[in-house]
N, C-alpha and C positions, 0 to 999 in steps of 0.2 A: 726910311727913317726908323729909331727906334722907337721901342713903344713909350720908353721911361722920358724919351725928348718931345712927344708928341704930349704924354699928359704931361708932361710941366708946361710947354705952351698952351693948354688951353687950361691949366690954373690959372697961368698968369691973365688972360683972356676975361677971365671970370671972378677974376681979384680973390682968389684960393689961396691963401698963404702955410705951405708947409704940409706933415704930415697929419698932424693934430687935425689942420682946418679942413682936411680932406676926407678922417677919418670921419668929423661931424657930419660934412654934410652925404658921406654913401651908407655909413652904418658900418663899415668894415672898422678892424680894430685899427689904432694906429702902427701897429707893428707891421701888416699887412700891407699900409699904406706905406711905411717905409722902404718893404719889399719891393714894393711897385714902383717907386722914384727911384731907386737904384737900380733897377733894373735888373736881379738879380734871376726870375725867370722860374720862383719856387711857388707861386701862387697857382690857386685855383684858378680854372678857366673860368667859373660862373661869377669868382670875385672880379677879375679883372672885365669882364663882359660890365656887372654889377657899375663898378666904376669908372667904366668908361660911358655908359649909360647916360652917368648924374652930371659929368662933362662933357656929354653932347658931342659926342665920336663915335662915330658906326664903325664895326669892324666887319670887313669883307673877308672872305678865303678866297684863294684862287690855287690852282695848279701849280707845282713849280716853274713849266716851260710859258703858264700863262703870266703878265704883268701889263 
């Protein structure tokens, strides 16, 4: 799944509405947070680490041959 469909399900999860409301609650700017719903892929690792943190998603790595 992608990343920008996985954080909007768990806004909506957590009654997060939009970029604004997301920007509130991680400290990232809204612009940032805009980056990240769209999914566009130009963010920092440690923002997106940062905000996926405050919506309670753990990110794993794995190997490519591993899934």
């Amino acid at each position: 799944m992608e990343l920008n469909k996985v954080v909007k399900k768990a806004m909506i999860d957590l009654d997060i509405k939009g970029a604004k409301s997301l920007a509130d609650k991680t400290g990232l700017s809204k612009e940032k947070c805009f980056r990240l719903l769209k999914g566009d892929g130009s963010l920092r690792l440690d923002d997106v680490v940062l905000a996926l943190n405050v919506l309670g998603i753990k990110i794993k790595f794995v190997s490519k041959g591993e899934e």
